[in-house]
C-alpha positions as a Markdown table, in Angstrom:
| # | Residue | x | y | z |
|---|---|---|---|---|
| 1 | Unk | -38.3 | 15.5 | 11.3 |
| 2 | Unk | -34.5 | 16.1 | 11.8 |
| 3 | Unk | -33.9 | 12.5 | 11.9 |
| 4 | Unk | -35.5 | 11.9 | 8.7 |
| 5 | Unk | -33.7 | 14.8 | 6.7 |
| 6 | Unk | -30.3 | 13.3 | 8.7 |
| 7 | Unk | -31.4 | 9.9 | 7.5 |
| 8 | Unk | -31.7 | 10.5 | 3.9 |
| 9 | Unk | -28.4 | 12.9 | 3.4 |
| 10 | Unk | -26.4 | 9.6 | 5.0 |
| 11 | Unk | -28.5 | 6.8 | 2.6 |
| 12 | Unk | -27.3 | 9.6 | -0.2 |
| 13 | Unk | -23.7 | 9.8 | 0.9 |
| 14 | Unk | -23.9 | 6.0 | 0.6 |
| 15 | Unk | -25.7 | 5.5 | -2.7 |
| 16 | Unk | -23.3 | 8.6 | -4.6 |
| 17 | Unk | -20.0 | 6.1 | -3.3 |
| 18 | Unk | -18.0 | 4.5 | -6.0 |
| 19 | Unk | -17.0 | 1.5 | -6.6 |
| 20 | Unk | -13.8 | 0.6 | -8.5 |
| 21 | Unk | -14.2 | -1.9 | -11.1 |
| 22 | Unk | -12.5 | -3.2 | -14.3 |
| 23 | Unk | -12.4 | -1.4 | -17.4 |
| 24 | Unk | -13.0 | -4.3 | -19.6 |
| 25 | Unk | -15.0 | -4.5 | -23.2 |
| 26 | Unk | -18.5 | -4.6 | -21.2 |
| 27 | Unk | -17.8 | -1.4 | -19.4 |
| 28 | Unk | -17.0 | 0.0 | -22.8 |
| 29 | Unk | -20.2 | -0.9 | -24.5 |
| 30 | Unk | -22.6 | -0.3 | -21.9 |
| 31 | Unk | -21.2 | 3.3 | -21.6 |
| 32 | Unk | -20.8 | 3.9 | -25.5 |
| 33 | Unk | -17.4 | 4.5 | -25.0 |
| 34 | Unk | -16.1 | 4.1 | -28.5 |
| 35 | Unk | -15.1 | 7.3 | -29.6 |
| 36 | Unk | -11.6 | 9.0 | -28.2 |
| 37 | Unk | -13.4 | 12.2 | -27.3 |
| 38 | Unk | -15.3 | 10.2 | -24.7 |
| 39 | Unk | -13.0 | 7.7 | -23.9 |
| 40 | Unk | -11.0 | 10.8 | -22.7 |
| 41 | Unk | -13.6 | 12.2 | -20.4 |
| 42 | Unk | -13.3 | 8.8 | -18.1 |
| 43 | Unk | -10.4 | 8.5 | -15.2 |
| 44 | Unk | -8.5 | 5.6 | -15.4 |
| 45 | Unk | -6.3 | 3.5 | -11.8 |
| 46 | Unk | -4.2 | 0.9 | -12.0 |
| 47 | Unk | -4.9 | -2.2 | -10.2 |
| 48 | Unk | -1.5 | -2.7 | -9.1 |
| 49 | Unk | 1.4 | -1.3 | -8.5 |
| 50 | Unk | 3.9 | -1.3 | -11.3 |
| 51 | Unk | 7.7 | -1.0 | -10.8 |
| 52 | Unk | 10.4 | 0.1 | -13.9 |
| 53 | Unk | 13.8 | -0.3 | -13.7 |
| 54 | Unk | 16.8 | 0.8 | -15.0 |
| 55 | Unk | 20.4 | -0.4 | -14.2 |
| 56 | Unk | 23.6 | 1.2 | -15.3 |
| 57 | Unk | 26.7 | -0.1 | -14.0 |
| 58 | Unk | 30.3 | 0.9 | -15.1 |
| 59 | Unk | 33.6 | -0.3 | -13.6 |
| 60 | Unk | 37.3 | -0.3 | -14.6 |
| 61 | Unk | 40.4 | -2.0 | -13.3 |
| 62 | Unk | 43.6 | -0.4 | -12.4 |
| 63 | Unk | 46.7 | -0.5 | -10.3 |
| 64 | Unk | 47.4 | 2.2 | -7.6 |
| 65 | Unk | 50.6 | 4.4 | -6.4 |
| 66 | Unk | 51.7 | 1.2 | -4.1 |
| 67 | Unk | 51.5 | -1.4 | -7.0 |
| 68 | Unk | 47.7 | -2.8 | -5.3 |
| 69 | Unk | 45.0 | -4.1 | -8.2 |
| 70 | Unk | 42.2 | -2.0 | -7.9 |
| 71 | Unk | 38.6 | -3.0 | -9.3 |
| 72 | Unk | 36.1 | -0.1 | -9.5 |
| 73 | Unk | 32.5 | -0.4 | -9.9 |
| 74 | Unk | 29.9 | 2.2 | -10.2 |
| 75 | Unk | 26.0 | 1.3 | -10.3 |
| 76 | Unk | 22.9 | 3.5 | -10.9 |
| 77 | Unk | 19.7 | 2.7 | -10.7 |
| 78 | Unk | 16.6 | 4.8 | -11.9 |
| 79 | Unk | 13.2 | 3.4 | -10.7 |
| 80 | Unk | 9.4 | 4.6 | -11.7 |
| 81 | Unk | 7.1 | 3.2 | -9.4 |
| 82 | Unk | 3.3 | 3.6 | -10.0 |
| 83 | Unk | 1.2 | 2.5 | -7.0 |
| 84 | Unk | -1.8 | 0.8 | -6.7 |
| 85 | Unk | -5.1 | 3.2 | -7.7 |
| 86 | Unk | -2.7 | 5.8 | -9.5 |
| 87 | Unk | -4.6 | 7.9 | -11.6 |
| 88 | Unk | -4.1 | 8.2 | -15.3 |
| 89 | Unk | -5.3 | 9.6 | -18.4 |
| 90 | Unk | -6.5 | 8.2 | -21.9 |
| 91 | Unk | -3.9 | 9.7 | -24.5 |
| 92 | Unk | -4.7 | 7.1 | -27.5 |
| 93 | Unk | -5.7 | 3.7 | -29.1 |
| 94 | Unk | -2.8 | 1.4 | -29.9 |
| 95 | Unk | -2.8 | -1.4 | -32.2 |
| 96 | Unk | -5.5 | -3.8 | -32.2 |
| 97 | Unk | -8.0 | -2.2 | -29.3 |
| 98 | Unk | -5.0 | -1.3 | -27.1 |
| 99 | Unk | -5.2 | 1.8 | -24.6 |
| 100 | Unk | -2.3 | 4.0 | -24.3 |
| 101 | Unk | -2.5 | 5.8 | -20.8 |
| 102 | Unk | -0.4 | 9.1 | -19.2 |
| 103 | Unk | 0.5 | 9.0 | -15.9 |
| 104 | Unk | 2.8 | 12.0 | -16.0 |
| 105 | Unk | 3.6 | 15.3 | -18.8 |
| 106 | Unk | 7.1 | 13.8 | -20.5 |
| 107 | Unk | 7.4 | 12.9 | -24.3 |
| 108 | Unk | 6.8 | 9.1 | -24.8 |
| 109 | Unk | 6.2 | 9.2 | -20.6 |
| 110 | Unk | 3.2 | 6.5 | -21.4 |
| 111 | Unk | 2.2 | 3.1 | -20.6 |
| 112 | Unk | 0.3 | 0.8 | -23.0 |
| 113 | Unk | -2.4 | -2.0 | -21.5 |
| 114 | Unk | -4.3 | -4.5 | -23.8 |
| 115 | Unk | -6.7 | -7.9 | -23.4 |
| 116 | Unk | -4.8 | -10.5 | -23.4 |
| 117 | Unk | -5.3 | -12.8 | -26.0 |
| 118 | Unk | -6.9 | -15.6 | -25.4 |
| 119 | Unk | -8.6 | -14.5 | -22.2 |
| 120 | Unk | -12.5 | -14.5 | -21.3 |
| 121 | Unk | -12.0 | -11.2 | -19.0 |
| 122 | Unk | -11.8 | -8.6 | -20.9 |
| 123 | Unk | -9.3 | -6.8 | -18.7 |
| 124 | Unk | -7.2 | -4.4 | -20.5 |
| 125 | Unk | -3.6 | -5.4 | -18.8 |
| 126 | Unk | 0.0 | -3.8 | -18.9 |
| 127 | Unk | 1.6 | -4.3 | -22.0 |
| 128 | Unk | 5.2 | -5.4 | -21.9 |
| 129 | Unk | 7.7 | -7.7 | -23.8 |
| 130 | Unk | 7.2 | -10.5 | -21.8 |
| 131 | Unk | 10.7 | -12.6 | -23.3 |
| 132 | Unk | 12.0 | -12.7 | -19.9 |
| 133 | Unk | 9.5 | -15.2 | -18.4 |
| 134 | Unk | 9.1 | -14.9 | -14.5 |
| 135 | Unk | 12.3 | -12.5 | -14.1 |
| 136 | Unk | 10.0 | -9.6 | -15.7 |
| 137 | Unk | 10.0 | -7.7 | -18.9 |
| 138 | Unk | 11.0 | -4.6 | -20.7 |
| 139 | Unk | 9.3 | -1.5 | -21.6 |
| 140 | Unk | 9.8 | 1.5 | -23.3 |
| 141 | Unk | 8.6 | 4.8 | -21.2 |
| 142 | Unk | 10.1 | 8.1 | -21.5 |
| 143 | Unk | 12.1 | 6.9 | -24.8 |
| 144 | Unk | 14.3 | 4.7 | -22.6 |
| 145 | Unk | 13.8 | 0.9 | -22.4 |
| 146 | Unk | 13.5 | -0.1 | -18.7 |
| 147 | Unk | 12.4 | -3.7 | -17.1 |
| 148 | Unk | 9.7 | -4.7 | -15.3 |
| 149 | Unk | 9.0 | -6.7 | -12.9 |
| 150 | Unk | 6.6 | -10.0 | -12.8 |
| 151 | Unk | 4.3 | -8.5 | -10.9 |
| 152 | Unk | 3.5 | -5.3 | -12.5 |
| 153 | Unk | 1.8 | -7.9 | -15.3 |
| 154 | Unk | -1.1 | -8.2 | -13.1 |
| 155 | Unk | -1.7 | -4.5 | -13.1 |
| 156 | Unk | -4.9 | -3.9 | -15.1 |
| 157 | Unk | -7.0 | -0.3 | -16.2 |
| 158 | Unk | -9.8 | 0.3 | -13.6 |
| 159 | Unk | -12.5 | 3.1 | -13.9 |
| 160 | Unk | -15.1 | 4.2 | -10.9 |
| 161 | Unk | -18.5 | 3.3 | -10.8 |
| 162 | Unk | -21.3 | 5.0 | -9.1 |
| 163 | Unk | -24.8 | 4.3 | -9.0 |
| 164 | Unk | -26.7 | 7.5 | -8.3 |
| 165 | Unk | -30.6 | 7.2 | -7.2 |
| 166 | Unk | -32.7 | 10.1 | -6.3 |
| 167 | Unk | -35.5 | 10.0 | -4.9 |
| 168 | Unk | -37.9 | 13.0 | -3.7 |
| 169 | Unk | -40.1 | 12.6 | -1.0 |
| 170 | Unk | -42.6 | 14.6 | 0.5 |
| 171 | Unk | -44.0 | 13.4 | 4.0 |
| 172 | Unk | -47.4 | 14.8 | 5.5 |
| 173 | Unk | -48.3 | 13.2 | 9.3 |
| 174 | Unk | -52.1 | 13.4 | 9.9 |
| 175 | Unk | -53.3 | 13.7 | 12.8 |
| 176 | Unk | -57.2 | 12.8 | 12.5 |
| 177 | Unk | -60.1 | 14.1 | 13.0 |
| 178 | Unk | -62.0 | 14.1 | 16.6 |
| 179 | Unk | -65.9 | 13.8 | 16.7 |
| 180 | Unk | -67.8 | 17.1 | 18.0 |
């Protein structure tokens, strides 16, 4: 009997597992997720990692004490990286179906994924001024413009799916009866 009971809290386990899978217009409809109140209530990943960057490079050029050209250069760089299957937040529709997400608390500290137009998927995908080609892009987040790289253009919206199944069950074992 302890097998049994052990049996069917593992096939549980098993059956309660997610599954990560796009969040595309499909998902949408079959959930009757059109309204931002319940739109809210679902967690969001990213499918891939998405890198920003910002460079900031000063320099001058000057002689010293002994008469020697000197050429100074100073570079910063400030980097956001959100890895694969980061969590995020709905905060609000865009323009033309678009999803703005939250990774983070910060004014404007939000990202902005869309279908692609043209596209049979349906996948909502990083939104980014593309102008650059395959060097990247640029993006506003945080109210300062950073660029992005190629890659992070793959980076779709994914939500968890789980399939939940109970099912009750009440075993009896008969033994039979024996003839007087």
């Amino acid at each position: 009997m302890k097998k049994y009971i052990a049996l069917l809290i593992v096939g549980l386990i098993l059956v309660s597992c997610g599954t990560k899978i796009p969040y595309d217009n499909k998902v949408r409809d079959e959930f009757g997720l059109e309204s931002k109140q319940q739109v809210k209530k679902v967690q969001f990943f990213t499918s891939a990692t998405i890198i920003l960057e910002k460079n900031k490079q000063s320099g001058n050029q000057t002689t010293d004490d002994d008469g020697a050209l000197v050429t100074s250069s100073n570079s910063e760089q400030d980097r956001v990286i959100i890895p694969i299957g980061t969590k995020c937040i709905f905060e609000n529709y865009g323009d033309n179906e678009e999803l703005i997400v939250r990774f983070e608390q910060g004014t404007g500290k939000q990202l902005t994924f869309a279908m692609r137009p043209g596209t049979t998927s349906g996948k909502y995908y990083l939104v980014a001024d593309w102008k650059n080609g395959s060097t990247g892009g640029t993006i506003n987040y945080g109210n300062e413009i950073y660029s992005v790289t190629s890659s992070s253009g793959t980076a779709y919206l994914q939500v968890i799916r789980k399939k939940l199944q109970k099912t009750k069950r009440k075993d009896r074992v008969v033994k039979g009866m024996k003839v007087d």
